[in-house]
C-alpha positions as CSV (number, residue, x, y, z in Angstrom):
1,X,0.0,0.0,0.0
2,X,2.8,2.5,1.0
3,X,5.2,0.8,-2.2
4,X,4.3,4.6,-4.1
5,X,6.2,6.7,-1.0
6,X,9.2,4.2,-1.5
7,X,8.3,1.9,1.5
8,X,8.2,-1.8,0.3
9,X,6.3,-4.4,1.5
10,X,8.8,-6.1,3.9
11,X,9.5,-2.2,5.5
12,X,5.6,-1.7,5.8
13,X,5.4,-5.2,7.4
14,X,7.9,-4.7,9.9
15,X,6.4,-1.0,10.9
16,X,3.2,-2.4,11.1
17,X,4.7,-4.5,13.7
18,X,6.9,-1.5,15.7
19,X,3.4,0.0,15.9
20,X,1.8,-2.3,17.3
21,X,4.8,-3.5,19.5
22,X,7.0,-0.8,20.2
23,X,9.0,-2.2,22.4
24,X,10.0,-5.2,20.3
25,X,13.3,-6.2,18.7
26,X,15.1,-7.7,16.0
27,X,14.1,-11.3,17.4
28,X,11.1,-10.6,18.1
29,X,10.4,-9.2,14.8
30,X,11.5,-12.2,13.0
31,X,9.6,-14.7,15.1
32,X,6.5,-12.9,14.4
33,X,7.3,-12.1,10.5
34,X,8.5,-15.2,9.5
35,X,11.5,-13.5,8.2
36,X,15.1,-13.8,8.2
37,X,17.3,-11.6,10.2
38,X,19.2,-9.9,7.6
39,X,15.7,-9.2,5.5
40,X,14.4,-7.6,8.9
41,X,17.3,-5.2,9.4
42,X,17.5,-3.8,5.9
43,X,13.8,-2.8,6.5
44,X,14.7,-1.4,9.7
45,X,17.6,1.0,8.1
46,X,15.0,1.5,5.1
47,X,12.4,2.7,7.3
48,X,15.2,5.3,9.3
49,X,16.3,6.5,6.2
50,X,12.4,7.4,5.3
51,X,12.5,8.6,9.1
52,X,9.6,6.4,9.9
53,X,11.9,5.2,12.4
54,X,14.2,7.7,14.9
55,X,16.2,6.7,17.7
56,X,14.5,5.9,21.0
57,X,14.6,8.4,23.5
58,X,14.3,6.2,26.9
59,X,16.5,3.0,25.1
60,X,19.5,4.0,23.9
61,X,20.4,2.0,20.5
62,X,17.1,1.6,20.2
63,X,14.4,2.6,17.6
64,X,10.9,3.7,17.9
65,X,7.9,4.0,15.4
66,X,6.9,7.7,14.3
67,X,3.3,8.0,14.4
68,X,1.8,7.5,10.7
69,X,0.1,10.7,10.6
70,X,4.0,12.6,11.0
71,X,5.5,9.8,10.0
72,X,3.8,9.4,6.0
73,X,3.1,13.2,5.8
74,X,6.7,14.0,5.7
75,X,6.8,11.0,3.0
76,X,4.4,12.8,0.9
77,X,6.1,16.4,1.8
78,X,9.2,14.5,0.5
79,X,7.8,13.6,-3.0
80,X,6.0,16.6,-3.5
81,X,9.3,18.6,-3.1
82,X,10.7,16.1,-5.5
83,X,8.3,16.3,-7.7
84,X,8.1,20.0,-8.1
85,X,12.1,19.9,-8.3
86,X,12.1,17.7,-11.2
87,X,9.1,19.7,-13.2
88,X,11.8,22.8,-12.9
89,X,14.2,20.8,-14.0
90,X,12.3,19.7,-17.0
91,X,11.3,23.4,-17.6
92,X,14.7,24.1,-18.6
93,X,15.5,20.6,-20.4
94,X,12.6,21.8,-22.8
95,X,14.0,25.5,-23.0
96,X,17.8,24.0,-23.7
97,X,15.9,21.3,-26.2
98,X,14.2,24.1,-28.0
99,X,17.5,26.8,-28.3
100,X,19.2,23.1,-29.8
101,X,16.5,22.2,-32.5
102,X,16.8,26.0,-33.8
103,X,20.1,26.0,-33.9
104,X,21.0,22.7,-35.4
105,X,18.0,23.5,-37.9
106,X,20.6,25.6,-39.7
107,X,23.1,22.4,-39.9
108,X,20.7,20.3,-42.0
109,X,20.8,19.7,-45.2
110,X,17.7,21.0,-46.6
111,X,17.7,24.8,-48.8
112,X,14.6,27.3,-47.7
113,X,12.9,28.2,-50.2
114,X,9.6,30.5,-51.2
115,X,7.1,29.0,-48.9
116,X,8.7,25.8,-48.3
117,X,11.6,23.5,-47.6
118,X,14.0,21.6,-50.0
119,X,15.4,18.4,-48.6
120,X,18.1,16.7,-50.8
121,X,19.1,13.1,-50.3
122,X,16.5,10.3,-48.5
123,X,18.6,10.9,-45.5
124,X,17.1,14.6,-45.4
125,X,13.3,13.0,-46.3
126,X,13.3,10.7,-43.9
127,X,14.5,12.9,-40.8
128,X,11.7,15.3,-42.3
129,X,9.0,12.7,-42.1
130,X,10.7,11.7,-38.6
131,X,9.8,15.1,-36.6
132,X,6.3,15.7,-38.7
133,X,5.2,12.3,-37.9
134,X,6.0,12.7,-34.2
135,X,3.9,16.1,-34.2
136,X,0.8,14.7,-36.3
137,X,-2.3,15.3,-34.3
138,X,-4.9,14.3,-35.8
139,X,-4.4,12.6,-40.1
140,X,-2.3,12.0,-42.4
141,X,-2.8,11.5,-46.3
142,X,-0.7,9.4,-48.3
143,X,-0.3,9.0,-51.9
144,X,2.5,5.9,-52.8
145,X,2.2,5.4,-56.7
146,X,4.9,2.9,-58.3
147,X,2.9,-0.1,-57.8
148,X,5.3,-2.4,-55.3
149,X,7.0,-0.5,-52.9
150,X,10.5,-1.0,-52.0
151,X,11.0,-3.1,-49.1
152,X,13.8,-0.3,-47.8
153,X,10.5,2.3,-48.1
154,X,8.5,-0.4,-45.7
155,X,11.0,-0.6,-43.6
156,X,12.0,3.5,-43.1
157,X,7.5,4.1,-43.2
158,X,6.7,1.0,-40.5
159,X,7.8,2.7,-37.1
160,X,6.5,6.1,-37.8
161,X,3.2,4.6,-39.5
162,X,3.1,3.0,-36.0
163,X,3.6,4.9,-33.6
164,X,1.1,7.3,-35.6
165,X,-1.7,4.9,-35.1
166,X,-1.1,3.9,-31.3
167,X,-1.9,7.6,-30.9
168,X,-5.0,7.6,-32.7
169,X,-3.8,9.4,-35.4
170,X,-6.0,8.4,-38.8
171,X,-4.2,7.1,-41.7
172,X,-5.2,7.2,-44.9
173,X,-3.3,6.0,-47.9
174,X,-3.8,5.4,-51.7
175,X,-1.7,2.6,-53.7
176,X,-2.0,1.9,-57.4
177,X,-3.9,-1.5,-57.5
178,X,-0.7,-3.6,-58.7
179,X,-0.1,-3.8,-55.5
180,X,-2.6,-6.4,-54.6
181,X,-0.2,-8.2,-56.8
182,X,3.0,-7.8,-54.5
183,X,3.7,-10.0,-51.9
184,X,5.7,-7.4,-49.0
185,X,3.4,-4.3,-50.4
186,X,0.3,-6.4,-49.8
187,X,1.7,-8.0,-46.5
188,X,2.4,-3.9,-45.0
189,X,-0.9,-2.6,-46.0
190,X,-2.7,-5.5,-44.4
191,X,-0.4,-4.6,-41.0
192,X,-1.7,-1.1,-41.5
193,X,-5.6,-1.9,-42.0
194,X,-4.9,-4.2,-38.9
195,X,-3.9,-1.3,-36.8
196,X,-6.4,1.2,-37.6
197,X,-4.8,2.5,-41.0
198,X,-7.3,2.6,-44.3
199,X,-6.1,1.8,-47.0
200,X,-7.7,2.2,-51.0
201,X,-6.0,1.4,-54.3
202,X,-6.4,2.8,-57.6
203,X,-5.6,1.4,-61.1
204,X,-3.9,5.2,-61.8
205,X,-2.5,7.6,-59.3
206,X,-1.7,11.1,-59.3
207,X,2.4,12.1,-58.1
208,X,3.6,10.8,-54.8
209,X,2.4,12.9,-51.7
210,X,2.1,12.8,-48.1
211,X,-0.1,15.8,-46.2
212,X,-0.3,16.5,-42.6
213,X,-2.5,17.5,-40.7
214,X,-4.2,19.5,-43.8
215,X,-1.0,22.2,-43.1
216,X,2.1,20.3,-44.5
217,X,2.8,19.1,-47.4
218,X,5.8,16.9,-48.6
219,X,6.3,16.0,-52.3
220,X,8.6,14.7,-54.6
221,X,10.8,17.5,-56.4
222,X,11.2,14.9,-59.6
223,X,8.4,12.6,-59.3
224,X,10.2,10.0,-61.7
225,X,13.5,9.9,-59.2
226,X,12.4,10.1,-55.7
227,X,16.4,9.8,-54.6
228,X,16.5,13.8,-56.0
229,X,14.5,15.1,-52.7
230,X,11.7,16.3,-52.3
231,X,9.6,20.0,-51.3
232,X,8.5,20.5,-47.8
233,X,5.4,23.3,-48.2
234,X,3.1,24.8,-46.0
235,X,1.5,27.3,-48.4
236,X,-1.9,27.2,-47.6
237,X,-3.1,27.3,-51.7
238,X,-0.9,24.4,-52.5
239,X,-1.3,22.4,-49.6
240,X,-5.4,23.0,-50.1
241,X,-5.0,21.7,-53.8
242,X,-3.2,18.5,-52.9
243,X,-6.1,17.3,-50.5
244,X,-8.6,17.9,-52.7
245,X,-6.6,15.8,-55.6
246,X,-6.0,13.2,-52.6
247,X,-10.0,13.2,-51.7
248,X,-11.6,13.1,-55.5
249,X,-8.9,10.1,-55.9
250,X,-9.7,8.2,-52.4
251,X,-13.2,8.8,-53.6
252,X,-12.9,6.5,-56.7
253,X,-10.7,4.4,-55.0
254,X,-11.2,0.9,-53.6
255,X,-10.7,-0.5,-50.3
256,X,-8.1,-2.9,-49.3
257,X,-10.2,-5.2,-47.6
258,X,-13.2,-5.0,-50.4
259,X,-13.3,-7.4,-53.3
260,X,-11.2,-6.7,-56.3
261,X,-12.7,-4.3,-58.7
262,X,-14.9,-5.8,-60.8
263,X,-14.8,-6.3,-64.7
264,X,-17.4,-3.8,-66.5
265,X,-20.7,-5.7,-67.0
266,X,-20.6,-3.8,-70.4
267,X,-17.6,-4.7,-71.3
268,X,-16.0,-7.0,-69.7
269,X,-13.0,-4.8,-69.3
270,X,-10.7,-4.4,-65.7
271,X,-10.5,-1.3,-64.7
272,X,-7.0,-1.3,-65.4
273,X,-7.4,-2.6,-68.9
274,X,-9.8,-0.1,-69.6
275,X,-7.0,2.3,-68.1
276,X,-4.1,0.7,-70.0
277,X,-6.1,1.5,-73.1
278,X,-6.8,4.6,-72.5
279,X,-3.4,5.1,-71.8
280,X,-2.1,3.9,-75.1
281,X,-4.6,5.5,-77.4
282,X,-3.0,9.1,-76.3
283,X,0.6,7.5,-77.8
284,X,2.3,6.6,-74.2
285,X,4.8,3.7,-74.6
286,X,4.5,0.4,-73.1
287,X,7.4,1.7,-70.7
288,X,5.2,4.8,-70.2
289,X,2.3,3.0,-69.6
290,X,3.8,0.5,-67.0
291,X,5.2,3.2,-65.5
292,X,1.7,5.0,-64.8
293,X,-0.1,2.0,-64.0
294,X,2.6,0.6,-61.4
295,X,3.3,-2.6,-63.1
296,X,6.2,-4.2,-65.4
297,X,6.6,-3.5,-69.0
298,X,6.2,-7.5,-69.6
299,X,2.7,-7.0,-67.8
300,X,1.5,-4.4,-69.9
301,X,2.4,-6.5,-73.2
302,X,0.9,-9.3,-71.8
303,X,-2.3,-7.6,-71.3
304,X,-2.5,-6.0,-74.5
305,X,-2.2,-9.4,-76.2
306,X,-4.8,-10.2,-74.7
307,X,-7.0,-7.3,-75.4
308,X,-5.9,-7.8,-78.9
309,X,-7.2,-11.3,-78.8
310,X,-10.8,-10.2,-77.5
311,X,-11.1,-7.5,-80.4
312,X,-9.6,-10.0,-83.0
313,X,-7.4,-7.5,-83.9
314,X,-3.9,-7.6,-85.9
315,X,-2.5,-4.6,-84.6
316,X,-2.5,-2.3,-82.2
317,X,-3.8,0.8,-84.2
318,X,-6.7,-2.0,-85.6
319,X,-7.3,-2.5,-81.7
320,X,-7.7,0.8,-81.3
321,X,-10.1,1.3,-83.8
322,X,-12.1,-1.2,-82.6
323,X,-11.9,-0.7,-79.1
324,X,-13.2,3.4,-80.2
325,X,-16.6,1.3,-82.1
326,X,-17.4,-0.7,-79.1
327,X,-17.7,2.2,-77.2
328,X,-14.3,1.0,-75.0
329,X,-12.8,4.3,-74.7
């Protein structure tokens, strides 16, 4: 009962005892405890050190209990002194924190610019993503297009994607539908959806994105090389814009944990085969295409082969043709 003012069980034992036995000593003690010598004379110099014990006045050598009511409120007097001691002292870890975070904020490597902040190499991205992470109060939007992502991009996301959900933060995030596909992609969005996180895929995505908090902003400078950095921003107009692109796209999305998207009862088409040939009719590559559609170059040939099949078509530009008369674009 008393383990919260320092006093153990054994100590509390044994001045339950002085109290009601004053006069008693070690021997005593022991007979009526059930404990070892030793174990009773550590309690007694625990219980002098808390000054629940003081010499006696009439037996020299001798100690006596001090009532519980002096006794414990000095105790408490004790921890509350403490306590207020160490809040001080945490007053001015904070303010030596704080001088320390502005002053090694000029040591990065990141560039200020208009409204925002350049970082340059992953290193810089991920320390980024590191401190907004940890102040995140309330959501954060994600955009991850590429199709299967990189099991080094799992690894860097899956403690601060953690720790953002055991505090209630919502995640939201949008992958390109290849992922279903993808063993350790699949595998980390199911660990997300199993901690809270929601999770949607899309057969095409817009750029890379992650937004905090509806204030911040983080985006890839070159969207085709992530390694080149990426732009911190918290200018209202821009940030605004990208969570309106991320909401029409989670709109149209599908969820994770929902069935697959289902073939046109029209056409028969995928989603992402009606995508892929939308994709090619406007003169994109098969690189291109794979590329906006998060999937290999071998899986977009494959497809169209078989799209070509269905329209009994010899050539692309005859697929095309076809695909425009049965109304498939």
């Amino acid at each position: 009962m008393l383990e919260l003012l320092g006093v153990d069980t054994t100590a509390e034992a044994v001045y339950r005892e002085m109290l009601a036995d004053p006069e008693g000593g070690v021997a005593e003690l022991c007979e009526r405890l059930h404990l070892p010598e030793d174990a009773v004379r550590a309690a007694l110099d625990r219980l002098a050190d808390l000054t629940l014990l003081r010499a006696s006045r009439e037996r020299p050598g001798a100690l006596w209990p001090v009532s519980p009511e002096r006794g414990l409120e000095l105790l408490l007097r004790r921890q509350e002194e403490d306590l207020a001691r160490r809040q001080q002292e945490l007053a001015v870890s904070k303010a030596a924190v704080a001088r320390a975070v502005a002053e090694y904020a000029t040591l990065r490597s990141a560039t200020l610019v208009d409204g925002g902040e350049r970082l340059v190499g992953l290193d810089a991205i991920q320390a980024k993503l590191e401190t907004l992470t940890a102040r995140l109060g309330s959501e954060c939007l994600g955009v991850m297009p590429g199709g299967a992502q990189s099991a080094a991009s799992l690894a860097a996301s899956r403690p601060l994607d953690e720790d953002a959900l055991r505090r209630g933060v919502s995640l939201r995030t949008i992958y390109q539908d290849s992922v279903r596909n993808d063993p350790g992609t699949f595998a980390y969005t199911q660990w997300m959806t199993g901690l809270g996180g929601r999770v949607r895929t899309a057969p095409v995505l817009p750029p890379r994105m992650l937004v905090f908090d509806g204030t911040t902003a983080v985006v890839p400078i070159d969207p085709e090389n992530t390694r080149a950095g990426a732009l911190c921003t918290e200018e209202p107009g821009i940030v605004a814009s990208l969570v309106a692109l991320f909401e029409q796209t989670w709109e149209t999305a599908v969820p994770l944990g929902g069935d697959p998207r289902p073939e046109d009862a029209g056409t028969g088409l995928s989603p992402g085969e009606r995508e892929l040939l939308r994709l090619l009719s406007t003169g994109l590559t098969d690189d291109a295409a794979a590329k906006r559609l998060g999937v290999s170059v071998r899986t977009v040939r494959r497809q169209m082969a078989a799209l070509m099949e269905r329209l009994a078509a010899a050539s692309r530009f005859e697929a095309g043709l076809k695909a425009a008369q049965r109304g498939w674009l």
